[in-house]
C-alpha positions in Angstrom: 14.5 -22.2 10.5 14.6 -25.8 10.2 16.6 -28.0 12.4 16.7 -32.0 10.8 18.4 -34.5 13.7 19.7 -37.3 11.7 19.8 -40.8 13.0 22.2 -42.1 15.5 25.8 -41.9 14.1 28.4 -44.1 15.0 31.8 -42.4 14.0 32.8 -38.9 15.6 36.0 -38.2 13.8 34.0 -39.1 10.4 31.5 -36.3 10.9 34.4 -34.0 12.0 35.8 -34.8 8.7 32.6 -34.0 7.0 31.9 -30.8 8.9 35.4 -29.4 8.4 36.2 -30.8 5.0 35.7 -29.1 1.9 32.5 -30.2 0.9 31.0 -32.3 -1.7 31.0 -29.4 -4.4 33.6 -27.4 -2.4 30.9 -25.4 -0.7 32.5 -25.2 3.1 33.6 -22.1 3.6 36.2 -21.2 6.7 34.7 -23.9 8.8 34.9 -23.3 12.4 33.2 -23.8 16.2 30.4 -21.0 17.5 29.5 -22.5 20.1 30.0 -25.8 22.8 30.2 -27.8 25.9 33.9 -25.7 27.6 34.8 -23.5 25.0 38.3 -22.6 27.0 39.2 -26.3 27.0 37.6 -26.8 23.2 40.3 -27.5 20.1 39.4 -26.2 17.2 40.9 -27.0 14.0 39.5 -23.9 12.4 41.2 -21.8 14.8 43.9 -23.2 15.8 46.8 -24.7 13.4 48.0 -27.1 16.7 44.4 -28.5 16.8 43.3 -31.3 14.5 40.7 -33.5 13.7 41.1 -36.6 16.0 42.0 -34.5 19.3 38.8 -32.9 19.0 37.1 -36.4 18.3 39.0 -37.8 21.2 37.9 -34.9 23.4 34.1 -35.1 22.8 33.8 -39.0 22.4 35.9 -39.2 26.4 32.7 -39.7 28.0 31.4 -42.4 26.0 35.1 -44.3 26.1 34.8 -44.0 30.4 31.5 -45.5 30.3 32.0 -48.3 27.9 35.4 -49.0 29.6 33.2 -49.4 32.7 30.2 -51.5 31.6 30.0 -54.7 29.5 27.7 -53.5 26.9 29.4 -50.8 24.7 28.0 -47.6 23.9 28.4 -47.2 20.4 25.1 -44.8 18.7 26.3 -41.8 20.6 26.4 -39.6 17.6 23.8 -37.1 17.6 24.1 -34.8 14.5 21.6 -32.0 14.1 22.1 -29.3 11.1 20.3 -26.1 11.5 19.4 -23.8 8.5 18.4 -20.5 8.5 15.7 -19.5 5.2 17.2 -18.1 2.0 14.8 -14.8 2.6 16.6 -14.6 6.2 19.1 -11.5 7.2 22.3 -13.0 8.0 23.4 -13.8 11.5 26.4 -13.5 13.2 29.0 -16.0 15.1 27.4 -14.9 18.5 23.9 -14.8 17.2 24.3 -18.7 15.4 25.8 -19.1 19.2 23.1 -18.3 21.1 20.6 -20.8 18.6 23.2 -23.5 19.3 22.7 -23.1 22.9 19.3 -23.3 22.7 18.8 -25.8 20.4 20.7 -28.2 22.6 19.1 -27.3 25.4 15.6 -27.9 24.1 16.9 -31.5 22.6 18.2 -32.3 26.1 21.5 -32.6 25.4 23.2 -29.9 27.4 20.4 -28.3 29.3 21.4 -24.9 30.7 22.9 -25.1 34.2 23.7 -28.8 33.8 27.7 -28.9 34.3 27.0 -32.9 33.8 25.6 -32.7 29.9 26.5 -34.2 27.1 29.7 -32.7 25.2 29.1 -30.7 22.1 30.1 -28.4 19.2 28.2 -26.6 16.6 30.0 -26.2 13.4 29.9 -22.8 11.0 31.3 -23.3 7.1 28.7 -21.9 5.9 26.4 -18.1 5.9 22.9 -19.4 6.5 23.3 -23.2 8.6 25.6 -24.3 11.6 26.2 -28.0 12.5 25.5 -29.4 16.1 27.3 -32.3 16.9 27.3 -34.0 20.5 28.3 -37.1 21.7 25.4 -39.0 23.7 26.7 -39.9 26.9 27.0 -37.4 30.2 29.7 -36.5 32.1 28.7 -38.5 34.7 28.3 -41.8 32.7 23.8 -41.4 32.4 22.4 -41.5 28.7 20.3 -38.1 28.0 16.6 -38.1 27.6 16.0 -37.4 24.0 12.6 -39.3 23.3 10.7 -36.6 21.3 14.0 -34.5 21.1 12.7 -33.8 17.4 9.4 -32.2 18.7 10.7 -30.0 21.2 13.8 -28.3 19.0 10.9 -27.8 16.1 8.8 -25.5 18.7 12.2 -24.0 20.2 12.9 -23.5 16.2 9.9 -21.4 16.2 10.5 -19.2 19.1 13.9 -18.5 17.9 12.2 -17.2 14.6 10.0 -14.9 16.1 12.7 -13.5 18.6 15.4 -13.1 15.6 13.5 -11.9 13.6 13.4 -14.5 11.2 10.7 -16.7 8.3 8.3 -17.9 10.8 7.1 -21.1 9.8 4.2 -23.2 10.5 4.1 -25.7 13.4 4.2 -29.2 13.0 1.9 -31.8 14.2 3.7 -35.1 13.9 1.2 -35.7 10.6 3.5 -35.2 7.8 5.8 -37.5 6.2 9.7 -38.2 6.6 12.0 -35.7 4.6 13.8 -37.5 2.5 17.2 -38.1 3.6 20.5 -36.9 1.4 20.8 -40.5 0.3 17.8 -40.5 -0.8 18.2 -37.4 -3.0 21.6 -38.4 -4.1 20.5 -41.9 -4.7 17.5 -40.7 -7.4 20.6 -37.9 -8.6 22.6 -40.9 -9.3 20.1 -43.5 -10.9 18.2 -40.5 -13.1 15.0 -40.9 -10.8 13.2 -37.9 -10.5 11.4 -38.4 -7.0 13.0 -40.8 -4.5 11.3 -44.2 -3.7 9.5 -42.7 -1.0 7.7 -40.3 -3.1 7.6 -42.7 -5.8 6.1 -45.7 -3.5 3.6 -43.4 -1.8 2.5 -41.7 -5.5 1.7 -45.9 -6.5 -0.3 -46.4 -3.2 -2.3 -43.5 -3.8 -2.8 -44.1 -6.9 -4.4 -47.8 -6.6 -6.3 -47.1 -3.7 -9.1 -45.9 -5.5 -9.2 -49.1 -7.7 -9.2 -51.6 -4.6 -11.7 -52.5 -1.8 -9.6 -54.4 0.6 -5.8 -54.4 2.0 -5.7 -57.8 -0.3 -6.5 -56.3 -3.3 -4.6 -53.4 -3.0 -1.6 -55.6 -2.5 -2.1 -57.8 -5.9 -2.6 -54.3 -7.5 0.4 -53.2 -6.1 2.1 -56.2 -7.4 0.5 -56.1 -10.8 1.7 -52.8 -11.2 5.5 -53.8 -11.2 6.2 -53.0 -7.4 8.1 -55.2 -5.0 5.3 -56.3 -2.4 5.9 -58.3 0.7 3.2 -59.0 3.1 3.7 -60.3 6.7 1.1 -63.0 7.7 0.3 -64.1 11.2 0.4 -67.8 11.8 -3.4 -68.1 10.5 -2.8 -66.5 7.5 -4.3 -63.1 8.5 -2.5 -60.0 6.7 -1.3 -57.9 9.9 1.6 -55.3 7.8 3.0 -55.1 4.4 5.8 -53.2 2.7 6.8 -52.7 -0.7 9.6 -51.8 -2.4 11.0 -49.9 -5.7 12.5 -51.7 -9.0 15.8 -51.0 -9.1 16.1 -49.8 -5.7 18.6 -52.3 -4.1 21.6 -52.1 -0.9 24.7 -52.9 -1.5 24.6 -56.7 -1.9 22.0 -55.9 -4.3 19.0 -56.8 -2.0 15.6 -55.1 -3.2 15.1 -52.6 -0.3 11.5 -52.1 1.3 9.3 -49.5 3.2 6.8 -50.4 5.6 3.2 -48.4 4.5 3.4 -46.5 8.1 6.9 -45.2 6.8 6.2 -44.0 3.5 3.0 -41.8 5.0 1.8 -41.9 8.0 -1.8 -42.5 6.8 -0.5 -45.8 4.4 0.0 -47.9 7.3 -2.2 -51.6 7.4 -4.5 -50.4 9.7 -5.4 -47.1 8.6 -5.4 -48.4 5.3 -8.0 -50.9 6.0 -10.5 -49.0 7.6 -10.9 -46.5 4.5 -10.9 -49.2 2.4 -14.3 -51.0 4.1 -17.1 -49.6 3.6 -20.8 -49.7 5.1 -22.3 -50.4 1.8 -22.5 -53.9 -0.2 -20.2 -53.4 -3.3 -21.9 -54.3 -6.2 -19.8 -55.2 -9.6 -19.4 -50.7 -10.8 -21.4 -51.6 -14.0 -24.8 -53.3 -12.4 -24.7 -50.2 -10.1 -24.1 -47.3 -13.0 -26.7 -48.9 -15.3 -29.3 -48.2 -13.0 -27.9 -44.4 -12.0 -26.6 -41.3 -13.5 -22.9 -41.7 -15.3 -20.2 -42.1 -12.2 -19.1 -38.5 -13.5 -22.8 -36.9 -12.6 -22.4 -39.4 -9.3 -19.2 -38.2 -8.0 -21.0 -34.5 -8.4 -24.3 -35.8 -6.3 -22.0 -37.5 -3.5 -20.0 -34.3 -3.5 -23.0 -32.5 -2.4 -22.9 -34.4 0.9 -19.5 -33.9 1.6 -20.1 -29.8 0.9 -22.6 -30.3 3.2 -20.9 -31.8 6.2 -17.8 -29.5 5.7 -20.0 -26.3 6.5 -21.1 -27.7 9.6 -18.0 -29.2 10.7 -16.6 -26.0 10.6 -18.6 -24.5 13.0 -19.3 -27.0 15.1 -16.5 -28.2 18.1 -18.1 -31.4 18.5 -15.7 -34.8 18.2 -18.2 -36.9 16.4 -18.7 -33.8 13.4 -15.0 -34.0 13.4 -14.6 -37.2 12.7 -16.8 -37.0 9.5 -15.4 -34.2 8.2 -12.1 -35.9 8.3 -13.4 -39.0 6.7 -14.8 -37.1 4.0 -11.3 -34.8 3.4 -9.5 -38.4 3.0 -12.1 -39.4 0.1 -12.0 -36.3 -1.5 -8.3 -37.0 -1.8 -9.5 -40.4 -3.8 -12.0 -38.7 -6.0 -9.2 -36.2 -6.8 -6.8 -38.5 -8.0 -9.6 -41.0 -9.6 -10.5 -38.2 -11.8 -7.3 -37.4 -12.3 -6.2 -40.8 -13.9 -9.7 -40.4 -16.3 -9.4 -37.5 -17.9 -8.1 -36.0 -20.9 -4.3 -35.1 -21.1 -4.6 -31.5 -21.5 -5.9 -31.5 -17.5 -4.0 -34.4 -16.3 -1.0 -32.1 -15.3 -2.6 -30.4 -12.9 -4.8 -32.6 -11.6 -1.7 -35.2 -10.8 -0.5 -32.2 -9.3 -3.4 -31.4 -7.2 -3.9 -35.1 -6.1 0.3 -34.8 -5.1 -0.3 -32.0 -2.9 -3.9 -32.4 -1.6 -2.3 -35.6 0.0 -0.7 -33.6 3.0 -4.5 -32.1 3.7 -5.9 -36.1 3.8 -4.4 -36.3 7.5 -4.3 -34.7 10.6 -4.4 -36.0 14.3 -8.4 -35.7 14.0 -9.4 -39.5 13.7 -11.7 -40.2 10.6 -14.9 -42.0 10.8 -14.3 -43.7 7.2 -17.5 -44.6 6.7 -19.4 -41.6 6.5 -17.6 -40.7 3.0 -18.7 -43.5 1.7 -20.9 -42.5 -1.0 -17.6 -39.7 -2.3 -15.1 -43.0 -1.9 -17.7 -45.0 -4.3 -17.7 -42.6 -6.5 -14.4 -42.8 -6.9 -14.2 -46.2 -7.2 -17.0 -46.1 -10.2 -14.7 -43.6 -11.8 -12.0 -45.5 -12.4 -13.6 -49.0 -13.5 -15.4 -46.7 -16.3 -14.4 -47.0 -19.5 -15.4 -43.9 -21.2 -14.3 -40.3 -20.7 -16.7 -37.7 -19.2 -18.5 -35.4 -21.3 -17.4 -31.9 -20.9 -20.4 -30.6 -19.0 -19.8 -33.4 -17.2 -16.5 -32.4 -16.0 -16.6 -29.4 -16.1 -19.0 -29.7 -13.0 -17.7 -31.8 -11.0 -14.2 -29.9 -11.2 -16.1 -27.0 -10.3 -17.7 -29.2 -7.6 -13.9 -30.4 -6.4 -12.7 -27.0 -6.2 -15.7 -25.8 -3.1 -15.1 -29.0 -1.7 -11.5 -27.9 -1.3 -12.0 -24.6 -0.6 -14.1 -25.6 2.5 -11.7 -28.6 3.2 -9.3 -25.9 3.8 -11.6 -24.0 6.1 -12.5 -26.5 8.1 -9.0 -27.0 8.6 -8.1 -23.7 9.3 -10.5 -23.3 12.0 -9.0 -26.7 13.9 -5.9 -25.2 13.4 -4.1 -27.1 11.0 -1.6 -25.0 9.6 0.2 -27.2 7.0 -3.3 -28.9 5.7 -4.9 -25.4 5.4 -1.9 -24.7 3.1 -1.9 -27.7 1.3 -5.4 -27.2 0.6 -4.8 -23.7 -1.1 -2.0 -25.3 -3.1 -4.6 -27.8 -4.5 -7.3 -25.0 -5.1 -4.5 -23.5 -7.9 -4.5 -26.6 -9.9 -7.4 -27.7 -9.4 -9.0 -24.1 -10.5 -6.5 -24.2 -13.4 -8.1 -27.5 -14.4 -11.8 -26.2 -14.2 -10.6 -23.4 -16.3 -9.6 -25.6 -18.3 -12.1 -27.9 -18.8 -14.9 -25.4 -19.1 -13.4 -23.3 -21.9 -15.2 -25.6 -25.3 -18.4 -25.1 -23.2 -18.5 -21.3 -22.9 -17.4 -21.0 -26.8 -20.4 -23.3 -28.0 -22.6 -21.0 -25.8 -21.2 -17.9 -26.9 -22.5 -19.3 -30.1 -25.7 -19.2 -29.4 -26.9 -15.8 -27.7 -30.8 -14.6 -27.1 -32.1 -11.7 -28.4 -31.8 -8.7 -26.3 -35.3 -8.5 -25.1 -34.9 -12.4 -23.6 -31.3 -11.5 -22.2 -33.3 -8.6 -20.5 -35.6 -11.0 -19.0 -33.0 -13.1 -17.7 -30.8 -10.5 -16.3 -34.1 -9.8 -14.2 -33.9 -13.1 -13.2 -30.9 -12.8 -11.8 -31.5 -9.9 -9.5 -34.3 -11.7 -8.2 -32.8 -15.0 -7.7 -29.7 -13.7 -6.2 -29.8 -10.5 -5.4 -27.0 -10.0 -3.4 -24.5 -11.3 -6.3 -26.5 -10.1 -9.2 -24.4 -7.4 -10.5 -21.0 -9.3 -10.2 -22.5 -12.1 -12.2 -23.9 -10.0 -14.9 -20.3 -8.3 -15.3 -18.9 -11.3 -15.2 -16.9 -11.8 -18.6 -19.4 -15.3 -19.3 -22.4 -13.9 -18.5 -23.7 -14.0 -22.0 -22.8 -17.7 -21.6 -25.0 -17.9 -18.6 -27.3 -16.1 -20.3 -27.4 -18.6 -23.3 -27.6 -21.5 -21.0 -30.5 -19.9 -19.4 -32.2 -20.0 -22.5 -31.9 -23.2 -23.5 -33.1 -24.7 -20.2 -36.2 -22.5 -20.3 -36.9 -24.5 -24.0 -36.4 -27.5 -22.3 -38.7 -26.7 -19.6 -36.9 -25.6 -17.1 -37.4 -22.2 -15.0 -34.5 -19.9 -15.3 -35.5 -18.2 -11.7 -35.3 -21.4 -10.0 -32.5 -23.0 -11.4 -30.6 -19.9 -10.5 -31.9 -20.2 -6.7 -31.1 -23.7 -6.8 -27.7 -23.4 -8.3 -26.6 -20.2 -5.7 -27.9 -22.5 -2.6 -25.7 -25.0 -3.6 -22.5 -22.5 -3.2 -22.1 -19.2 -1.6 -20.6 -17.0 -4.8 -19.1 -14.7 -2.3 -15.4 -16.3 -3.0 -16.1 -17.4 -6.8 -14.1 -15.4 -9.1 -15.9 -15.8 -11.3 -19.6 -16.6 -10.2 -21.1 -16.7 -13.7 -18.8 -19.6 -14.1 -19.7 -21.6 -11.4 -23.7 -21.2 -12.2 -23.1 -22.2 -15.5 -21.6 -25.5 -14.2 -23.7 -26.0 -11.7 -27.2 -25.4 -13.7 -25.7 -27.7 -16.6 -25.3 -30.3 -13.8 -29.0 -29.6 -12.6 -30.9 -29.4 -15.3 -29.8 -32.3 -17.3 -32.9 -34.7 -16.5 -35.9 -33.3 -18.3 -38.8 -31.5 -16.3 -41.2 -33.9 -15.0 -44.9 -33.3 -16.9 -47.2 -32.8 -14.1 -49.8 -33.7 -16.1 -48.3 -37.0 -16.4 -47.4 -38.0 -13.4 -50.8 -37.2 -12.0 -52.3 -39.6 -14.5 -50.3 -41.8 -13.5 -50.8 -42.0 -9.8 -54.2 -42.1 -10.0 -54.1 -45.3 -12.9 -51.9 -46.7 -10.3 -54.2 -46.0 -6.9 -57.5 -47.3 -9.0 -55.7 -50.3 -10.0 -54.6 -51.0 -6.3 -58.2 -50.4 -4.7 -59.5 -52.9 -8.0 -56.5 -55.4 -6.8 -57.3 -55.2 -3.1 -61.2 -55.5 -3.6 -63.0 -58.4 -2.6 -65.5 -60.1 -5.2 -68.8 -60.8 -4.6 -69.8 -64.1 -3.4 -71.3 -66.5 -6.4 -74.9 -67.6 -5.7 -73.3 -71.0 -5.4 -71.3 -70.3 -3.0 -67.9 -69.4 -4.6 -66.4 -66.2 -5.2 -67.0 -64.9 -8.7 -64.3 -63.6 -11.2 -62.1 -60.6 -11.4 -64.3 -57.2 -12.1 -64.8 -56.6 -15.8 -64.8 -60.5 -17.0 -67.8 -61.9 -18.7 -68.9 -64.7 -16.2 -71.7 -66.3 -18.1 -71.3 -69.8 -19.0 -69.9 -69.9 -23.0 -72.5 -71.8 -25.4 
């Protein structure tokens, strides 16, 4: 059940008109009162063919007209409106029933508290099966304004008693973390001008969108601008950025004056501040190409830095303290980044659903837990180096770290669900469908080229052995998997190279439990193409060369003998006799 206040209203009699009208698309249906303030005394033009429209306004707004007649200041945002709707899944419910919700509705908003003859008059409004209308006018009986600061947080939690008493869709509970609904003008306004989110939606997809691109509020507000949106910054007196808000193209009021939201508005976590501290970051930014010609493609980075953040998520989840909290947090905002920074570089056939994913996996980002933003810093690099590349990944390359973004979602979600927080915990599954669609995806050209390439029987033997000694536990759900012969394939190609089949499985299974893979064949495949890219070190080698590089700092460090004439004599190995 979800009840939406709307703003302060001005005009009684034009909501009446509204409630009891016909509708936009003639959808009001025998419109009439459940429930009020003095039902006796109530007129009800849906009952009674004597009552009409403005008596009934007259009646409710009679407070509010005493007490502006008696003060100097007017009263005139004493409209409170609050439509209540049932789901579509939901048994219907009666006149007394929708009476009884009214009552307690109001009463948790603080409008007509039981027992209080001096409340606030109201009505609630039926013209349709599966909502009601409450409508009260905001001034007592006895001339006091109610108390309706957080009026919206206390009907949401009445809302879900009344669900589990009438047996109705119990939804989740709220935790002031989510952003505004958009309001009907919103949605008729986009309707009207062929948009197919509204400019909140819109705005908020931009923000998200260039954050990853940006390293400061200042240059997020010239990308902003670059990118066609209506930006205006407010300054203090020294020049010092201290809010911003941007607006839509085309999105004007009626004197044809662009409109703009504040950051805070469009999300709660795009405001200045917020903003700015996920932005900085501990590390000195370096231009993205000195720092990837010295390291592994950003593709094989993001993968490495994920590793930290899988880390920190499985002991933030078990752990109550505030400080592994706060890092956990920090690192569910960046993985938000690197989800829509790979998202805006990779091939068309997965950009669907990863748009999607980043979209969704923007509601698990916040919650009221507050982020230390710096200890992601290595996932929101990443992100940044992805999107100043200017090549595509390679599709080992992406298929890992896809496979890497879907555990660091599934245990984003965890750790969410064990702090509780309903609405990201759901979020989070959402973005484990695309996401795992993508990774699909994206790792179908590898397993043909593999399948390609099978061992004989006697080595796929051998590596099935492997297997049940590397991970026992999973051995014979990974060798039914459906890409097993793949794994197996890729098994023997890194044993050419060098690599030990035995220990790249052990390493591959640490690095994820396989207890919630579907398919866990797939996600060792992925994960030992990721590991055993480098070549194996020759021991040999590297022996030779640390000892070539000790002698030749014990030959550096020695001090020559002294030169019978008193000087010190050349560097060792130098012919020091005097040339003929």
């Amino acid at each position: 059940m979800i009840a939406a206040i709307k703003p302060a209203g001005t005009k009684t009699r034009g909501l009446l008109a509204y409630l009891y009208g016909p509708g936009r698309h003639d959808e009001h249906l025998d419109p009439h009162i459940v429930a009020g303030f003095a039902m006796l005394a109530m007129p009800d033009p849906g009952r009674d063919e004597n009552a009409t429209l403005t008596k009934l306004g007259r009646y409710l707004d009679e407070p509010v007209r005493l007490r502006n007649s008696e003060f100097g200041q007017p009263v005139t945002d004493h409209v409170w409106h609050c439509p209540v709707r049932a789901a579509p899944e939901d048994r219907y419910l009666s006149d007394v029933e929708w009476s009884e919700i009214a009552q307690r509705i109001v009463h948790a908003a603080g409008i007509a508290p039981e027992g209080d003859d001096l409340a606030c008059r109201w009505i609630a409004v039926r013209h349709a099966d599966d909502h009601i209308h409450i409508l009260a006018t905001t001034v007592r009986e006895d001339g006091r304004r109610p108390k309706l600061h957080n009026n919206g947080i206390r009907v949401g939690d009445e809302c879900r008693k009344i669900e589990k008493d009438y047996g109705l869709r119990q939804l989740k509970k709220g935790d002031g973390t989510a952003n505004r609904r958009p309001t009907q003008a919103d949605m008729h306004k986009a309707t009207r001008l062929g948009w197919e989110q509204t400019s909140q939606q819109w705005l908020e997809d931009r923000i998200r969108a260039a954050i990853p691109h940006v390293t400061d509020a200042e240059e997020l507000l010239t990308y902003l601008e670059a990118d066609g949106l209506a930006v205006k910054p407010r300054r203090g007196p020294s020049g010092d950025l201290l809010g911003y808000a941007v607006g839509r193209p085309g999105d004007v009021n009626a004197k044809g004056e662009q409109i703009y939201k504040p950051g805070g508005k469009i999300a709660p976590d795009l405001s200045l501040p917020k903003l700015q501290a996920r932005l900085a970051t501990s590390t000195a930014e370096e231009h993205p190409t000195a720092r990837r010609s010295r390291t592994a493609t950003p593709w094989h980075q993001a993968t490495d830095a994920l590793g930290s953040l899988h880390a920190e998520l499985t002991d933030a989840t078990g752990d109550d303290g505030a400080g592994s909290d706060a890092r956990a947090q920090a690192h569910i905002a960046a993985l938000g980044e690197l989800i829509e920074a790979t998202a805006q570089h990779t091939p068309d056939g997965l950009r669907a659903e990863l748009r999607a994913a980043s979209r969704v996996f923007a509601r698990a980002q916040r919650s009221r837990i507050r982020a230390e933003d710096r200890a992601a810093d290595a996932v929101r690099i990443a992100a940044r180096d992805i999107v100043h590349t200017a090549t595509g990944p390679d599709g080992s390359a992406l298929a890992a770290l896809l496979a890497a973004l879907v555990w660091a979602t599934i245990l984003a979600g965890r750790w969410h669900e064990a702090k509780n927080h309903a609405h990201q915990a759901d979020a989070a599954r959402q973005t484990l469908r695309h996401l795992q669609a993508a990774a699909d995806h994206a790792l179908a050209p590898t397993l043909t080229e593999l399948a390609r390439h099978q061992p004989r029987e006697e080595a796929r033997r051998t590596l099935a052995s492997d297997v049940r000694t590397a991970v026992p536990d999973h051995a014979e759900r990974i060798l039914a998997d459906g890409s097993w012969p793949a794994l197996a394939a890729l098994l023997a190609d890194a044993e050419a190279g060098g690599h030990k089949p035995h220990q790249l499985l052990k390493e591959a299974a640490e690095q994820r439990e396989l207890g919630t893979a579907r398919q866990p064949a797939r996600v060792l495949i992925t994960r030992i193409q990721h590991t055993s890219r480098n070549p194996v070190p020759n021991r040999r080698a590297e022996a030779a060369r640390r000892s070539s590089t000790m002698w030749a700092s014990v030959a550096g460090n020695a001090v020559p003998p002294a030169h019978p004439t008193g000087e010190p004599s050349s560097a060792p190995g130098r012919d020091n006799r005097p040339r003929r």
